[in-house]
N, C-alpha and C positions, 0 to 999 in steps of 0.2 A: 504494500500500500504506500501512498506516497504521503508527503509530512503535511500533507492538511492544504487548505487555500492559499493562493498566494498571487501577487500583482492585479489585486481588484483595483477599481476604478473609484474614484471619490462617492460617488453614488452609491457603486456597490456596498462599500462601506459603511456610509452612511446607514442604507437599510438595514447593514447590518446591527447596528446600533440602536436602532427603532423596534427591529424584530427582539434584538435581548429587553429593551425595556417593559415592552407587552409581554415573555414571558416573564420577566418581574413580577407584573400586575396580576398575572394567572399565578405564581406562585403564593404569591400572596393571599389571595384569594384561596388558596389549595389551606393553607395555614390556620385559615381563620375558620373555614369549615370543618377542617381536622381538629382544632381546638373546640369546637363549637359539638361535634359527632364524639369526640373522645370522652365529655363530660360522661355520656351514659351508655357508652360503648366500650368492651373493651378492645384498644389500640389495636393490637392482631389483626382483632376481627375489622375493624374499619381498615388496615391497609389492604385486608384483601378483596374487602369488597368496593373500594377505590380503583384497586387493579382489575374487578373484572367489569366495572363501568367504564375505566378509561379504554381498555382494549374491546368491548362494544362500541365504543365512539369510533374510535380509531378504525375498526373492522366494517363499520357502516360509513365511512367516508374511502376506505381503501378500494373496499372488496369489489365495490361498482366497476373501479376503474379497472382494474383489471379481471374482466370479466368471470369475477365472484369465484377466484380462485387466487388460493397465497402467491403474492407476489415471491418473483423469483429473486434470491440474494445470489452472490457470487461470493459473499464473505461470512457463512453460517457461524465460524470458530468467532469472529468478531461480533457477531449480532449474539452470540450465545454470552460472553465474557460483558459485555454492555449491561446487559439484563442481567448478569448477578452481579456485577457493581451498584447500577440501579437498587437493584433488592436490596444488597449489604448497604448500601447507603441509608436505604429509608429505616432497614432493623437499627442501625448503630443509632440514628438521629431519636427513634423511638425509646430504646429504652436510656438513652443519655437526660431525656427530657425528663427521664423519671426519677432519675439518680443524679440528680444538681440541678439548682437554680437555673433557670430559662435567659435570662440576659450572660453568665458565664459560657455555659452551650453558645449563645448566639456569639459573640464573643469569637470563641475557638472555631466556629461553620464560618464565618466574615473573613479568614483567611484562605479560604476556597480562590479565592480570586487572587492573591498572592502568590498562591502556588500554581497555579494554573498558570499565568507568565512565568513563572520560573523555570516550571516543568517546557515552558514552548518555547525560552530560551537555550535551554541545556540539552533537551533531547529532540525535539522539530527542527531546532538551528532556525530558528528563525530571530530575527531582528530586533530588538527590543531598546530603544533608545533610553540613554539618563532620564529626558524629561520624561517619559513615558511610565519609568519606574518610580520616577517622585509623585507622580499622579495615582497611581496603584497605591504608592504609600501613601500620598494624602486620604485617600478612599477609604482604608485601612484604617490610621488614626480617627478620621471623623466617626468609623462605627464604633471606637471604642471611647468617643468621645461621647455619643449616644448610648450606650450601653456602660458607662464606668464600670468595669467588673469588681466586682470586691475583693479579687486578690488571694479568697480563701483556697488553701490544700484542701485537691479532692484526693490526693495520692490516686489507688489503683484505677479510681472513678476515669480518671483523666484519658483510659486506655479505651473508652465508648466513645466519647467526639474526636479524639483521636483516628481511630476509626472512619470515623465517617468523615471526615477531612481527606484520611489519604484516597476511600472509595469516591468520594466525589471530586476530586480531584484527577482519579482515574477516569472515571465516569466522562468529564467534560475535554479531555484529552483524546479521548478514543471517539467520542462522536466527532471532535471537530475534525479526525483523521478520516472515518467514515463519512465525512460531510460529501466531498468531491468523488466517494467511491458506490455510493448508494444513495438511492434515491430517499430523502427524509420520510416521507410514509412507510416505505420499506422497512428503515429500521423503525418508526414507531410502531409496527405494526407488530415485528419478533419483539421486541424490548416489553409491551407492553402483556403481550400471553406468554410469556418466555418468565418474567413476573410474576403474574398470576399463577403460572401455572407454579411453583415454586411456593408459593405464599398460601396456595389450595394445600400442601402440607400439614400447613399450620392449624387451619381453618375447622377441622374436629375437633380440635382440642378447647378450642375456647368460643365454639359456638353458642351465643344466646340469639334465641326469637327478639326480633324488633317489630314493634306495632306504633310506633309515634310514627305518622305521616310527616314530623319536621327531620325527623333521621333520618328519613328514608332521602326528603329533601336533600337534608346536606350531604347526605352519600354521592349523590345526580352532582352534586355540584361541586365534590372532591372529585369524581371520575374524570367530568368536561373538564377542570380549569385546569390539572393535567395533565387531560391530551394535549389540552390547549399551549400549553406552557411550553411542554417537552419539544413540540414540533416546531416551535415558533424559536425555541431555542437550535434546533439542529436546523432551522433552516440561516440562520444569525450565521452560524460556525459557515454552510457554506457562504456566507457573504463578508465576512470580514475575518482575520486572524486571530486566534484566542487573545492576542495581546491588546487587542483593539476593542475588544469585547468585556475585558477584564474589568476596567474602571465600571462599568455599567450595571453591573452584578451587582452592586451593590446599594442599586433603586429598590432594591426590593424591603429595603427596611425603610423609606420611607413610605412604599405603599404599608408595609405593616403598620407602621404607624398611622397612615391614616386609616384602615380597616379599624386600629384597636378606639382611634377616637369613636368612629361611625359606629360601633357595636358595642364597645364598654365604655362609653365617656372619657375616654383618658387623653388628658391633653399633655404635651410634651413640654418637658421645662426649655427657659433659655439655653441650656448647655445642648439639651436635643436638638434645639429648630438650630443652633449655630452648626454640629454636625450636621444636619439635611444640608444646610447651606454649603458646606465645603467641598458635599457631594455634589452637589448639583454643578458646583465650578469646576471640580475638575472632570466629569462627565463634560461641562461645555467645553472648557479645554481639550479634553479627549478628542472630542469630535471637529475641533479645529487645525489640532495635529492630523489624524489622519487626513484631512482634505490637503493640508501644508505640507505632508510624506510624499503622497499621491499626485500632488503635481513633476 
């Protein structure tokens, strides 16, 4: 396979910076539902039944096109390895969230985008300029600027976001490789029953009956947002360089924050709206560099 995209055009770019923000917006959204469905579900059971609505969604936008038969891959050993990143990502994230305070976790996931340009400078070979890496860095500080972690030892705890850092780290390396090699429904399409099917394991063991039609709701609407998210992301990878993409990653906490206003009142202090704000600049920046690369 070859090392991912590479001499897009300032457009291309650009969309590609549009397409990671919307799936911010959908990830976000994925969060708030799964916070929302977790109250009186157990976690398990809501990842699996996430994964078999998102690969219904997926499967009823795919199957059409190619006439109601699985699309063909060329890279199964990669669409297979994708899909248990994916999984080992969402297990690590799951029980981390239960075993340590939720701004520490987010904290230790906020370096995804960190490592993700590291990883596409040291093994993609691709390009990664100073100013580029201060913007990554400012990105970096403003979430932890938003989130001031407390600092406390979790000792062994540390080995669960740990976890899920290095899988999703994986995870977004390997789609953006797969971006130029497979068609993005293609692999949303294995990733998402590839998942399921793996997550169907778990799913006897901790099955209860659900009768609230607002569960059932937010299930519908953890599966769509993502589909939604996943594809809007591998379609980003093929349009722009993980390293181009990297600063952007990091909209996603303030759609979280605006979600936590809209659904639990919580309004963010000065030190938070100062983080959004750093974000927001060097995302502008971002996006002004790559047009200034690209000429």
């Amino acid at each position: 396979m070859s090392a991912g995209p590479a001499g897009h055009s300032p457009r291309t770019a650009l969309a590609g910076i549009a397409l990671t923000v919307g799936a911010c917006a959908s990830f976000a959204l994925l969060d708030t539902a799964t916070k929302l469905v977790s109250a009186t579900t157990p976690l398990l059971l809501a990842l699996w039944l996430r994964y078999v609505f998102q690969s219904l969604v997926t499967s009823a936008y795919v199957l059409p096109r190619s006439d109601w038969r699985p699309p063909r891959t060329d890279h199964p050993r990669y669409q297979l390895l994708r899909a248990v990143l994916f999984a080992a990502t969402s297990l690590f994230g799951i029980f981390s969230i239960r075993a340590m305070p939720l701004a520490e976790f987010t904290a230790i996931v906020a370096a995804t985008p960190l490592c993700v340009t590291l990883v596409a400078a040291l093994w993609l070979r691709q390009p990664v300029s100073a100013l580029r890496w201060l913007l990554v860095a400012t990105g970096l500080a403003s979430v932890l600027l938003i989130l001031r972690p407390g600092g406390q030892s979790f000792s062994g705890v540390l080995v669960l976001p740990l976890g899920m850092l290095a899988c999703g780290t994986g995870y977004q390396i390997l789609s953006s490789r797969m971006a130029g090699q497979e068609a993005p429904t293609t692999t949303q399409f294995y990733t998402s029953w590839i998942a399921a099917g793996l997550m169907t394991l778990a799913a006897p063991f901790v099955w209860t009956a659900i009768t609230s039609a607002w569960v059932w709701l937010g299930l519908v609407v953890m599966g769509l947002s993502s589909a939604l998210g996943h594809l809007l992301l591998l379609r980003a990878y093929a349009c722009a360089a993980p390293a181009t993409i990297a600063p952007f990653l990091y909209t996603q906490i303030a759609f979280a924050m605006l979600a936590g206003w809209a659904v639990y009142g919580h309004m963010p202090d000065r030190w938070s709206l100062l983080g959004i704000c750093l974000i927001a600049a060097s995302g502008a920046a971002s996006a002004w560099l790559t047009v200034r690369e690209r000429r």
